[in-house]
Each structure stands twice: as structure tokens, then as C-alpha cells.
TORDREN-194122 format. One line per 2 residues: number of its first residue (from 1); their letters; for each residue x, z, y of N, C-alpha, C. Coordinates in steps of 0.02 Angstrom, whole numbers, plus 50000, padded with zeros to 5 digits. Layout:
// residues N
NUM> A> X/Z/Y/X/Z/Y/X/Z/Y ~ ... $
This chain:
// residues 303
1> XX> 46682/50164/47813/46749/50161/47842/46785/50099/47816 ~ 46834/50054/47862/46864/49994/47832/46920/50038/47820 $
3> XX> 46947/50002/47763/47005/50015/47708/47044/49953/47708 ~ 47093/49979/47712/47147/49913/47723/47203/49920/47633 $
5> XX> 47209/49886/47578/47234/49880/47510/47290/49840/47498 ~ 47332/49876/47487/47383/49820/47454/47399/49823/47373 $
7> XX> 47409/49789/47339/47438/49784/47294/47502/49774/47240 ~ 47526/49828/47259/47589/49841/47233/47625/49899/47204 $
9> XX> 47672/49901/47170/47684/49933/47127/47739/50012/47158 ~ 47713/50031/47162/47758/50119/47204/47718/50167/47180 $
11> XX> 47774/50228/47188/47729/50287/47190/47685/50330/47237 ~ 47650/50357/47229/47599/50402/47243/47624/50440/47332 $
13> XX> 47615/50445/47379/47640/50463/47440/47593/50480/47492 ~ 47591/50506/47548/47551/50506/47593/47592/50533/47675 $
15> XX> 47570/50474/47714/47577/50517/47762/47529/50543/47811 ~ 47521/50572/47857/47447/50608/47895/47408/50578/47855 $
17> XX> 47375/50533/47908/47299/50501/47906/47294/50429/47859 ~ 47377/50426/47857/47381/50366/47801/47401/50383/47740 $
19> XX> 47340/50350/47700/47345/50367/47637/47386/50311/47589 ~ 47426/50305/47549/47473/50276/47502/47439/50283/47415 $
21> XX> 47409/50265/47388/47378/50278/47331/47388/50231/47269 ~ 47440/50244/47242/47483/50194/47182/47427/50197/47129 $
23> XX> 47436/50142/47078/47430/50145/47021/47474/50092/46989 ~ 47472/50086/46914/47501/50012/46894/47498/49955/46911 $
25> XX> 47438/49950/46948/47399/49897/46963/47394/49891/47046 ~ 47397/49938/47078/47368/49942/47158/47387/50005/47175 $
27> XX> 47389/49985/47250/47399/50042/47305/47356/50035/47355 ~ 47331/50078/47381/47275/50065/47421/47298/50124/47478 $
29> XX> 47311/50061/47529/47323/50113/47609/47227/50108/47637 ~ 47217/50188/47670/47190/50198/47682/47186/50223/47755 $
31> XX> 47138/50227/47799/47119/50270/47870/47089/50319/47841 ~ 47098/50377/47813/47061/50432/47818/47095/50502/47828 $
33> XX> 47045/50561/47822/47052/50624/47829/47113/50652/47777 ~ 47143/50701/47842/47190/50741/47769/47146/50762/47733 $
35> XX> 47197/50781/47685/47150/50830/47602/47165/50896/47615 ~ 47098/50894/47601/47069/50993/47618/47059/51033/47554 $
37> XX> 47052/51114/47559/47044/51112/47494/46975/51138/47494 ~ 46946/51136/47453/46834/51140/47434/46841/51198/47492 $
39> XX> 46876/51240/47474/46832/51314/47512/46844/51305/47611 ~ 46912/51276/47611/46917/51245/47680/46869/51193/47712 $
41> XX> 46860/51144/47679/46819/51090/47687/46737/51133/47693 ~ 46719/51149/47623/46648/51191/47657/46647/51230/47725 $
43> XX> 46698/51263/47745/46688/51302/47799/46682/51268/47866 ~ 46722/51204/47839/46734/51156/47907/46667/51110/47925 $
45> XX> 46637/51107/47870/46562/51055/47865/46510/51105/47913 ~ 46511/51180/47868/46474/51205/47917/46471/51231/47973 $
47> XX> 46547/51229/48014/46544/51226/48059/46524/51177/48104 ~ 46559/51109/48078/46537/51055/48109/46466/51033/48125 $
49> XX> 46439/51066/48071/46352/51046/48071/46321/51094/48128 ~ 46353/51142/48151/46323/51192/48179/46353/51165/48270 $
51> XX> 46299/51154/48322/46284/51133/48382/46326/51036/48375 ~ 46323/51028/48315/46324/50945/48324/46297/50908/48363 $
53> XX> 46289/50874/48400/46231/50824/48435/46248/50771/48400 ~ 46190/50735/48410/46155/50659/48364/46144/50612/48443 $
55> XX> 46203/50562/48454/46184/50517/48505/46142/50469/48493 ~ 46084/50422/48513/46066/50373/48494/46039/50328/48555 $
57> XX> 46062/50265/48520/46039/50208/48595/46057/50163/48577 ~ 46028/50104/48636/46057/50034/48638/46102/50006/48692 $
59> XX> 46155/49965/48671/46186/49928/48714/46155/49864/48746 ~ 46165/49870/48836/46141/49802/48846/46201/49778/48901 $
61> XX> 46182/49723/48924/46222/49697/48976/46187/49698/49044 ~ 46207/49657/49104/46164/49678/49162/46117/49641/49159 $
63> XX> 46089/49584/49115/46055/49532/49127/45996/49549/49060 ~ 46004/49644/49037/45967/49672/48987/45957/49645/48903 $
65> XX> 46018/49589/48899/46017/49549/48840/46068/49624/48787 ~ 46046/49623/48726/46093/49660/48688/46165/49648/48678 $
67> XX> 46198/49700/48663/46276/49684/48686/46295/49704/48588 ~ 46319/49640/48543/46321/49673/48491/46403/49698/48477 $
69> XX> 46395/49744/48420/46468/49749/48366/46503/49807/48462 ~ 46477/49849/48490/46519/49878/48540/46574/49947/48524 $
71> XX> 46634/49942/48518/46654/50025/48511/46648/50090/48540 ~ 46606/50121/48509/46578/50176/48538/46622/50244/48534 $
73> XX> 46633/50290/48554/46681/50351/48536/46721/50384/48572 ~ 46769/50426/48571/46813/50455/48619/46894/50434/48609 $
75> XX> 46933/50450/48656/46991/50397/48675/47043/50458/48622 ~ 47090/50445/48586/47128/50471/48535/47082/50538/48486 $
77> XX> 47036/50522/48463/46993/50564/48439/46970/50533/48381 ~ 46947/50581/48317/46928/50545/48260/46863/50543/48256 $
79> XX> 46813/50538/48301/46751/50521/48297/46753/50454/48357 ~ 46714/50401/48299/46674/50339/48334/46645/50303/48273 $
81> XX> 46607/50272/48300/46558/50201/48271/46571/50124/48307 ~ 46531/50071/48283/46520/50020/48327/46445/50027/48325 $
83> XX> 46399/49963/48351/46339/49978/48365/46323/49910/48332 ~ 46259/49908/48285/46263/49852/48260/46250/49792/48312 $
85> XX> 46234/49722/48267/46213/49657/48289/46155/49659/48369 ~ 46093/49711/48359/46082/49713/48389/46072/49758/48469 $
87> XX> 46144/49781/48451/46162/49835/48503/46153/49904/48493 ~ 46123/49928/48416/46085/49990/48414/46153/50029/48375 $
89> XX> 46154/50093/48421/46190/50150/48380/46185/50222/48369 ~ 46230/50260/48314/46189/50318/48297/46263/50365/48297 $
91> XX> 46286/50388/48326/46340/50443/48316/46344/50520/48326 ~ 46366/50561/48281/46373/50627/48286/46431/50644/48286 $
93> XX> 46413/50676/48335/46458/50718/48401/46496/50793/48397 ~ 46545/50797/48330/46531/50896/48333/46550/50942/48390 $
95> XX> 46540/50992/48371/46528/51040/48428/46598/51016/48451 ~ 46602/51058/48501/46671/51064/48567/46679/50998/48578 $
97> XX> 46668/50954/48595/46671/50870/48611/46643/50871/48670 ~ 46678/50859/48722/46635/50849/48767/46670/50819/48827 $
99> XX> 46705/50767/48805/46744/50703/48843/46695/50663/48870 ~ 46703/50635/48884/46681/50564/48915/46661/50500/48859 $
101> XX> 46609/50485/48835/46599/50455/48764/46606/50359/48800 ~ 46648/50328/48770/46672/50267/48796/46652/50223/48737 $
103> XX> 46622/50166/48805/46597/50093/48768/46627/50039/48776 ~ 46667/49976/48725/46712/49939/48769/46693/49879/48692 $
105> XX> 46684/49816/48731/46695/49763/48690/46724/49708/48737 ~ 46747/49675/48704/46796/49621/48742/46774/49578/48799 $
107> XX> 46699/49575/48808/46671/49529/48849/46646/49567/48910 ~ 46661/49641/48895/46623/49674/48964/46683/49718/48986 $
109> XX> 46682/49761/49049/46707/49799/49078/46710/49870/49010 ~ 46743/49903/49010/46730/49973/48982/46687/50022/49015 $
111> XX> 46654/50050/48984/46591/50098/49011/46606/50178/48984 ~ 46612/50222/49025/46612/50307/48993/46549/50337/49017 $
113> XX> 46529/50382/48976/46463/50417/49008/46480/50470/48984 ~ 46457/50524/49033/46488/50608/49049/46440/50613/48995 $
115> XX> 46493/50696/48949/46458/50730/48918/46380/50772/48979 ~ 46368/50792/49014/46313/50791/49036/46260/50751/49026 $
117> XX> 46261/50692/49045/46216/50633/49005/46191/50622/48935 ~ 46251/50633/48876/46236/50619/48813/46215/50672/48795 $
119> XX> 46236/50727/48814/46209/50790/48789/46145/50816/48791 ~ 46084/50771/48828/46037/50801/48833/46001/50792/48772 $
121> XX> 46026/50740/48731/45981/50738/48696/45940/50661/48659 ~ 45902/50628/48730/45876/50569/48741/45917/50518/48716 $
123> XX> 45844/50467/48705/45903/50415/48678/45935/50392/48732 ~ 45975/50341/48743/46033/50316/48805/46021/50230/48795 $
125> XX> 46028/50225/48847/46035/50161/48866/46097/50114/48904 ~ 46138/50094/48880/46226/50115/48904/46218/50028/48910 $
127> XX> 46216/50006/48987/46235/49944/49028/46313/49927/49054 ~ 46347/49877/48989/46395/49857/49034/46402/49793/49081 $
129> XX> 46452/49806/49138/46456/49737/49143/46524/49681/49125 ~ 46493/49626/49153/46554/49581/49144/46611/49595/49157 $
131> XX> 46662/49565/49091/46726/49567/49119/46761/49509/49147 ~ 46794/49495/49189/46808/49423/49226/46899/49418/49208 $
133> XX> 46889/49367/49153/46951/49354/49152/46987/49303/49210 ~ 47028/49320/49216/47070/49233/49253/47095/49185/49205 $
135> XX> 47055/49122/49206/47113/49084/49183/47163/49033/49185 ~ 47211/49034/49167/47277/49001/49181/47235/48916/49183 $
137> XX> 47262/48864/49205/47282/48811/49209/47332/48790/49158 ~ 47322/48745/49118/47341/48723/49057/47343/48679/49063 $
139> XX> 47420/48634/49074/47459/48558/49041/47483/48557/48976 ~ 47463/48519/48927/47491/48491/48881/47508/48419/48882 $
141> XX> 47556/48413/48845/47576/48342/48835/47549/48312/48795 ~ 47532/48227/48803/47480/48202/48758/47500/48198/48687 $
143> XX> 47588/48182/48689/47597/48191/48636/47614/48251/48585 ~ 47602/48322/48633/47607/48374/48598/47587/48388/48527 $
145> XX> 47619/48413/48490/47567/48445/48424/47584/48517/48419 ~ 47536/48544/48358/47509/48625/48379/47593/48643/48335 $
147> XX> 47628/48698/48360/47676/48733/48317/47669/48796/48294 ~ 47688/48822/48247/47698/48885/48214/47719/48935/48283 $
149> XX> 47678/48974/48306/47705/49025/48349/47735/49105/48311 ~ 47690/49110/48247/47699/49166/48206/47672/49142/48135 $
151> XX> 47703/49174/48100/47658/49153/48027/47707/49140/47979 ~ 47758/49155/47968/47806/49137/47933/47836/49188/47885 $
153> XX> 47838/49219/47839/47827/49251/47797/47852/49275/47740 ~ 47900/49309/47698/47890/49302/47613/47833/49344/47607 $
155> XX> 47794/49319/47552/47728/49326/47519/47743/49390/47490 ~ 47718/49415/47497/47697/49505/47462/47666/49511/47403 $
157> XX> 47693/49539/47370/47672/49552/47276/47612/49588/47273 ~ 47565/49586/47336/47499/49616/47321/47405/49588/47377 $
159> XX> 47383/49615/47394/47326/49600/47442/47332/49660/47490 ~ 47308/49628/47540/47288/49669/47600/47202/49649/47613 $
161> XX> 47166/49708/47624/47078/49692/47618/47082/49744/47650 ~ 46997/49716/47684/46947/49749/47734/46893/49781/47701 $
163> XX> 46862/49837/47702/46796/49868/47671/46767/49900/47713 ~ 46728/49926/47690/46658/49948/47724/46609/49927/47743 $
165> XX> 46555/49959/47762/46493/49953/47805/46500/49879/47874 ~ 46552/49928/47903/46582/49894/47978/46556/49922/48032 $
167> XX> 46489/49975/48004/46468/50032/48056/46508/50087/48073 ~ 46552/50082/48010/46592/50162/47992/46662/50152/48042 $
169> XX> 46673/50155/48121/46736/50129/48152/46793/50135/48098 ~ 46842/50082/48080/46904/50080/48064/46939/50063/48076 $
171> XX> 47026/50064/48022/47069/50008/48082/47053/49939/48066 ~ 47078/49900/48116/47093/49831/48096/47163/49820/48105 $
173> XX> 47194/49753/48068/47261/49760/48036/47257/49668/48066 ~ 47345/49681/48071/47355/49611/48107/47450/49617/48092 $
175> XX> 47467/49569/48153/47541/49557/48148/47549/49566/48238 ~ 47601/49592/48249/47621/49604/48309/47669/49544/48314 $
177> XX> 47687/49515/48375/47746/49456/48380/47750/49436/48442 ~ 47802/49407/48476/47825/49387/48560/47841/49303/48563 $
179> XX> 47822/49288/48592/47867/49191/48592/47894/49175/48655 ~ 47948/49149/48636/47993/49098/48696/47961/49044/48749 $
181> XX> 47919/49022/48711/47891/49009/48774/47817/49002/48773 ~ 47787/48975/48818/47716/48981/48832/47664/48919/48804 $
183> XX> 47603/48954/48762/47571/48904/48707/47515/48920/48746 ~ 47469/48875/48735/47396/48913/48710/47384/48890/48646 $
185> XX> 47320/48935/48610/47327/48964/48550/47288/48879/48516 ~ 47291/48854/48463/47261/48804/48429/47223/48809/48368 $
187> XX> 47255/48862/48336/47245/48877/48266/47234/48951/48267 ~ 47209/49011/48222/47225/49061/48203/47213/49055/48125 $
189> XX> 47239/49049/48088/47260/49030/48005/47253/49093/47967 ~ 47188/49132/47920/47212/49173/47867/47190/49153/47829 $
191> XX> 47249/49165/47773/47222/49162/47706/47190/49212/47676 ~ 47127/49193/47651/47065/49244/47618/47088/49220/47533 $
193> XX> 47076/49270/47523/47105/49274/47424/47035/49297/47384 ~ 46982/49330/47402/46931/49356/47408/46897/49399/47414 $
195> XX> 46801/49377/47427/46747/49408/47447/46704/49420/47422 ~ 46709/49493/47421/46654/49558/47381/46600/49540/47402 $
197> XX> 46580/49549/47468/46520/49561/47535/46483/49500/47482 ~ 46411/49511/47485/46385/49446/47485/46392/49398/47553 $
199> XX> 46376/49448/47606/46401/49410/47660/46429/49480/47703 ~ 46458/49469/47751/46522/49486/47802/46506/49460/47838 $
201> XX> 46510/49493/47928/46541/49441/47989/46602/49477/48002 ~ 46674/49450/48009/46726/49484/48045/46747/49469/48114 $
203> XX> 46788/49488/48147/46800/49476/48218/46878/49491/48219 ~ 46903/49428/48257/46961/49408/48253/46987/49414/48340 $
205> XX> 47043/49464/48346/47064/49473/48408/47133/49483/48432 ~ 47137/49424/48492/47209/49420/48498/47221/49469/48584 $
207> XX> 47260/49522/48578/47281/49561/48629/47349/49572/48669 ~ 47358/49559/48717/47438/49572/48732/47447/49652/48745 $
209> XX> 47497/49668/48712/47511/49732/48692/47554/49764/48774 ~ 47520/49820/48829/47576/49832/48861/47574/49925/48854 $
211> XX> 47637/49933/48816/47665/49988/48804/47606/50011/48744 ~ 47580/50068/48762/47531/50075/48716/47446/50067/48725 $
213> XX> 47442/50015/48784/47382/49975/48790/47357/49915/48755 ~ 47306/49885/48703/47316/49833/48701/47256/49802/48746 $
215> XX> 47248/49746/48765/47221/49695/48830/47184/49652/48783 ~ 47134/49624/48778/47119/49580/48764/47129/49541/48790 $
217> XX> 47141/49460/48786/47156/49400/48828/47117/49332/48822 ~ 47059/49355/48793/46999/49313/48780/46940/49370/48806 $
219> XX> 46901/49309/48852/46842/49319/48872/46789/49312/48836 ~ 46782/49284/48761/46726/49288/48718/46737/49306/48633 $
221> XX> 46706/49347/48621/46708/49373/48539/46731/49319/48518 ~ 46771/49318/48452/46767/49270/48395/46755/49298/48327 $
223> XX> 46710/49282/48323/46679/49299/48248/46669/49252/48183 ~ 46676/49265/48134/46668/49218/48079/46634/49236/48036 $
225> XX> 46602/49214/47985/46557/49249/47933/46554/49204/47869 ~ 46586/49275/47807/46590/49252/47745/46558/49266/47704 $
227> XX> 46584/49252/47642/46521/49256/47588/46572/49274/47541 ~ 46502/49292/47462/46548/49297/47386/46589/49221/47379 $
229> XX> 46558/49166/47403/46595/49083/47383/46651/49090/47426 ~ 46680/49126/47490/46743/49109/47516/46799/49147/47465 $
231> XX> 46819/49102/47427/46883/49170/47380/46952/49078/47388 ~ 46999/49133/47416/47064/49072/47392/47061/49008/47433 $
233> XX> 47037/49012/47506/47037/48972/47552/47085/48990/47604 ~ 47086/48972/47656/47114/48970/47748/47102/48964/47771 $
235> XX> 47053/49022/47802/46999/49042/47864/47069/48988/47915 ~ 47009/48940/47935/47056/48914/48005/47011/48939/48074 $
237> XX> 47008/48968/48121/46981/48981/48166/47014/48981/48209 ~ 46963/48904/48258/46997/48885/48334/46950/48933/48382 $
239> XX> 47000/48938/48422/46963/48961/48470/46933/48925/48534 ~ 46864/48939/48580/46822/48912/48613/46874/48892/48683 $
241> XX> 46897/48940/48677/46931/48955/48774/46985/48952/48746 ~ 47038/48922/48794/47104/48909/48808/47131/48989/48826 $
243> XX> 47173/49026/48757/47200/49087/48764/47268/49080/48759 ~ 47308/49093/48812/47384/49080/48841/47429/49134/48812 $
245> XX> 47478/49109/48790/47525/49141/48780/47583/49154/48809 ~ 47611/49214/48838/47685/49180/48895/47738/49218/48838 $
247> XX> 47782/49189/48880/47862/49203/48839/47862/49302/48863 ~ 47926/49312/48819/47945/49396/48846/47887/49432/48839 $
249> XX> 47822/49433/48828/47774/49477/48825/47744/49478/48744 ~ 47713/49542/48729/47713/49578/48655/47628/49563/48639 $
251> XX> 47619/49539/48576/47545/49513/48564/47524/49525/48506 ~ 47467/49545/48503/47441/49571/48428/47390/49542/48395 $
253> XX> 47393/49493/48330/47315/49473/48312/47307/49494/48263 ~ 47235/49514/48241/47193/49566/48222/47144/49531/48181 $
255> XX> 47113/49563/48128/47062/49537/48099/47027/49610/48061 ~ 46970/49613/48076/46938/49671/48050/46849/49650/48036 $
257> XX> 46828/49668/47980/46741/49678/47935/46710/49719/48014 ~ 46656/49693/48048/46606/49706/48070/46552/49747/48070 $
259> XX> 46513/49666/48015/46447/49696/47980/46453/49676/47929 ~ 46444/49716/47864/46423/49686/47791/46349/49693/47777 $
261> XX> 46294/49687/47854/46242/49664/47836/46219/49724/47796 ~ 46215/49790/47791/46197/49848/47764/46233/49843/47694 $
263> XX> 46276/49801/47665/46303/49834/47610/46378/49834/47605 ~ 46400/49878/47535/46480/49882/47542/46518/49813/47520 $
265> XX> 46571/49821/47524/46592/49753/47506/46682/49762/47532 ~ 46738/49699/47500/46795/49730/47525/46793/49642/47505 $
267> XX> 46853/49637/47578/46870/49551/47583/46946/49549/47572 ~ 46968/49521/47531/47030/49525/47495/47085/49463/47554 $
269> XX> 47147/49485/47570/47186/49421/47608/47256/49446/47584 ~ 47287/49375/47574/47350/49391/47572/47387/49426/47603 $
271> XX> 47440/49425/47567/47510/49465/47634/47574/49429/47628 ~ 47605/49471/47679/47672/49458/47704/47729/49519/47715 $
273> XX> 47790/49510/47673/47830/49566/47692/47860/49556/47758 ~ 47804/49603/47819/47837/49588/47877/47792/49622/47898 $
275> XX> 47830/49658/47976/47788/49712/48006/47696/49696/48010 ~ 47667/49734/48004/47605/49726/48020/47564/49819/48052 $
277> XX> 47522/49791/48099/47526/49867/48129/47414/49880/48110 ~ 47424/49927/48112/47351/49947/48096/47313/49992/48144 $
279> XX> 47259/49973/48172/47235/50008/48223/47168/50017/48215 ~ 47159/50087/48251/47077/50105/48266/47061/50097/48328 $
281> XX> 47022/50026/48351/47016/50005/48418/46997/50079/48465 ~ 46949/50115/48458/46921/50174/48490/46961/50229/48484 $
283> XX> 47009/50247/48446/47028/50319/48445/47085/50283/48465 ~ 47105/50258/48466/47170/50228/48500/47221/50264/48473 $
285> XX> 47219/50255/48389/47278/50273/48345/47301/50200/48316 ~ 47386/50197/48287/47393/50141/48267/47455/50163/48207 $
287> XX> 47450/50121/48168/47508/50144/48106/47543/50069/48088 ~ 47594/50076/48094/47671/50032/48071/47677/50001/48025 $
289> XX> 47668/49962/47960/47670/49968/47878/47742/49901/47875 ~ 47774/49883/47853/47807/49857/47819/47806/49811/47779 $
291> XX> 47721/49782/47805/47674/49735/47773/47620/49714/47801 ~ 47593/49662/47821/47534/49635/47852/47505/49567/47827 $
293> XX> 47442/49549/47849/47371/49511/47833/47435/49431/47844 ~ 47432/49395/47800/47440/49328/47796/47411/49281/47854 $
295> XX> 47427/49314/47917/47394/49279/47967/47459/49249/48006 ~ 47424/49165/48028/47477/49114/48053/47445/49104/48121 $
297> XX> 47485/49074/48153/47431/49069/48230/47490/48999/48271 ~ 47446/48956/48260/47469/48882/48277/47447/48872/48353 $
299> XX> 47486/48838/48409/47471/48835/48453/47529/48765/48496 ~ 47520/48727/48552/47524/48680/48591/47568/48729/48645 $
301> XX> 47638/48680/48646/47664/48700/48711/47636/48683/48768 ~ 47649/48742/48811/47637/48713/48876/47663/48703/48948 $
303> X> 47661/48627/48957/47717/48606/49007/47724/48645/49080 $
């Protein structure tokens, strides 16, 4: 499971699914389960274990190439995974589940397959297709240069970090923000403070937020990949495709651990006292904090 950490000095708190965990030293917000007590929790395991199903399969596209890093799971529900690098995934299902199990990564259409289908048993073979963005037409001026669209900040008396596997679905944590007028993107700027992972790939995603949908607005992953040597740098990551920004409309960028490559590991980034919102792409839960990832996002007006 990714774990999102800050470091700072408060007491001990919790609310639902977000955990608040002080010490002298650190607080560590968490995505997890309320606290049960042993004799509840045993009863709940064995129920859960009892008519579980075990999904397993690969993701492809229509052209049968593997589709990697896909969110697998049900829509406001606390069961999902992603599927690794090479499309392969493994999720259990407990009893009474029996929605529509949904596949969605930024480059394809979203895919659901009826509990009838997954339930039999077999492994699955889950084909999406393309998603077709439109894109805008883009003037800049020659003499334009890139400006601060978001990123501006007082620095936070602690860290904000990513952990886990990156198999285990979690949230990813970003900064929500609107602009006056219309950029495309030039820069996306975080500062990394440091890295556990020997190596990490993360994936960095910018969405326009409508109501409680978020959209992706890029047609291709962006991914980056770190190591124990990235500590106390500024991930700069441009992006491939011209991603537009308009005035009056609500936008979210995101940064969340992948794959740590089969081991644990936690990637340390600054912060900022300033809203930052935390989400589980698949269960389509999201939490508020009063603090977010040291992320700047530089971009070119456009005429």
C-alpha cells in the first residue's frame, strides 16, 4: 500500500480511513483500514476468506501489445490493485462483490467486465482500446518564457513520501489549482528530498477536475524512474505532448510509486503549507490535507 508521511510535530488523531500518527519526530498520514479489535478482525478474515475469488490475467491493447501499471478494481470500493509492467494481475475479490470489475489507464478507453465473466474462475484477458484525445492548436510567442502556473508555497516543517510495493493500489497526492489564463504545460517541478527504493518508477498525472470526476488531459503515461542516488534534487519532468491549460477550469497534478521493482521502499518530497488533496485513482475516494507534495508546474502562455 502507498503511504503518504509528513513530518511534523502534533498529536496523535485519526479520521476514517485517514490515519494521523504523531511522534516527536513524525507523523505519518496514512490510506488504511479502520482499527478493529483481534476478536472482530478474526471474524472478519474468516469471513472474507470464505467464497473469496482470486482474479487473474493480463492486460492488452487491440494491437495485443501489453498494457502496463493498469487500475484494476471497483468504483468507490476498498478493493483494487494495478497490474504490473507487464500487464499481469492478481486480485481478491471477497464474497458479496459482484459489480462490474473496472480497468482504466490514461491511454485507453475504460473497460468493465460483468461479475459473470470474472467469476468463473479462468484466467481473463481484459483488451482495451484507444483513447482519442483532441488536441488543441497551440500559439506561443517567440518571445514567450515558461511562468509559474502553481508552485508557490511556504515550505512545511516536514516530508511528504510515497511507499510501497506500487502493486498494493494507493492514493496518490498532488496540489489541486485553476489559472487565468491558458498555458500549455513546460515544466512539472518536484522536489525529491529522498530515495529508499533502490529503484522506483513513478507516474506523474495532470487531470482536470469536473465536480467529482477527474479527466486525464494527456494522451500518454509519464513516468520517471529513481533510485537510492536521487536524494535532494528537482525531478524536472517535461512533458512529450502539448497539455493545455484553460482559464476558470479546476486541475489536479499528481505524483504516485508504481513499481518498486518487487521491493519496499518510501520516496521522500518536500512540502508545502497549502491545500493538497489525496486520492485512490480506482476507488474513487479522495482526502483534503492542509498540506501537499512540493510540486511546481511551469508553463508558456498561450496566444
Amino acid at each position: 500500500m502507498l503511504e503518504f508521511a509528513l513530518g511534523l510535530l502534533k498529536d496523535n488523531f485519526q479520521f476514517n480511513s485517514l490515519r494521523y500518527l504523531c511522534t516527536t519526530n513524525s507523523t505519518i498520514i496514512s490510506f488504511c483500514m479502520r482499527k478493529f479489535s483481534l476478536l472482530l478482525l478474526s471474524v472478519m478474515m474468516q469471513t472474507v476468506c470464505f467464497g473469496q475469488i482470486t482474479v487473474k490475467g493480463n492486460v492488452v491493447n487491440e494491437r495485443g501489445e501489453s498494457v502496463e501499471y493498469v487500475s484494476i478494481g471497483f468504483e468507490d470500493d476498498s478493493v483494487g490493485v494495478i497490474s504490473d509492467a507487464k500487464g499481469h494481475f492478481t486480485i481478491k475479490i471477497p464474497a458479496g462483490r459482484k459489480k462490474e470489475l473496472s480497468f482504466s489507464h490514461v491511454s485507453y478507453l475504460t473497460t468493465e467486465i460483468p461479475y459473470q465473466e470474472y467469476a468463473k474462475g479462468s484466467e481473463l484477458t481484459v483488451v482495451l482500446k484507444d483513447r482519442v484525445v483532441e488536441l488543441a492548436e497551440v500559439v506561443i510567442g517567440k518571445k514567450n518564457k515558461p511562468k509559474t502556473i502553481v508552485g508557490k508555497g511556504i515550505p512545511a516543517p516536514g516530508l511528504v513520501g510515497t511507499s510501497g510495493h506500487g502493486s498494493d493500489l494507493g492514493p496518490e497526492g498532488g496540489v489541486l489549482f485553476s489559472c487565468s489564463k491558458s498555458y500549455v504545460i513546460s515544466d512539472i517541478l518536484i522536489k525529491i528530498s529522498s530515495c529508499t527504493f533502490k529503484q522506483c518508477k513513478v507516474r506523474i498525472n495532470v487531470y482536470e477536475k469536473e465536480g467529482n470526476r477527474f479527466v486525464n488531459i494527456h494522451q500518454k503515461p509519464i513516468y520517471e524512474t529513481l533510485t537510492k542516488n536521487n536524494s535532494k534534487f528537482t525531478l524536472d519532468v517535461r512533458p512529450e505532448e502539448d497539455i493545455v491549460l484553460k482559464p476558470k477550469k479546476n486541475y489536479y497534478v499528481s505524483i504516485r510509486v508504481v513499481d518498486g521493482f518487487g521491493e519496499k521502499g518510501f520516496l521522500y518530497m518536500n512540502a508545502f503549507m497549502k491545500n493538497g488533496l489525496y486520492r485512490n485513482a480506482v476507488k474513487g475516494k479522495t482526502k483534503k490535507l492542509p498540506i501537499c507534495p512540493a510540486i511546481q508546474v511551469k508553463g508558456y502562455e498561450v496566444e
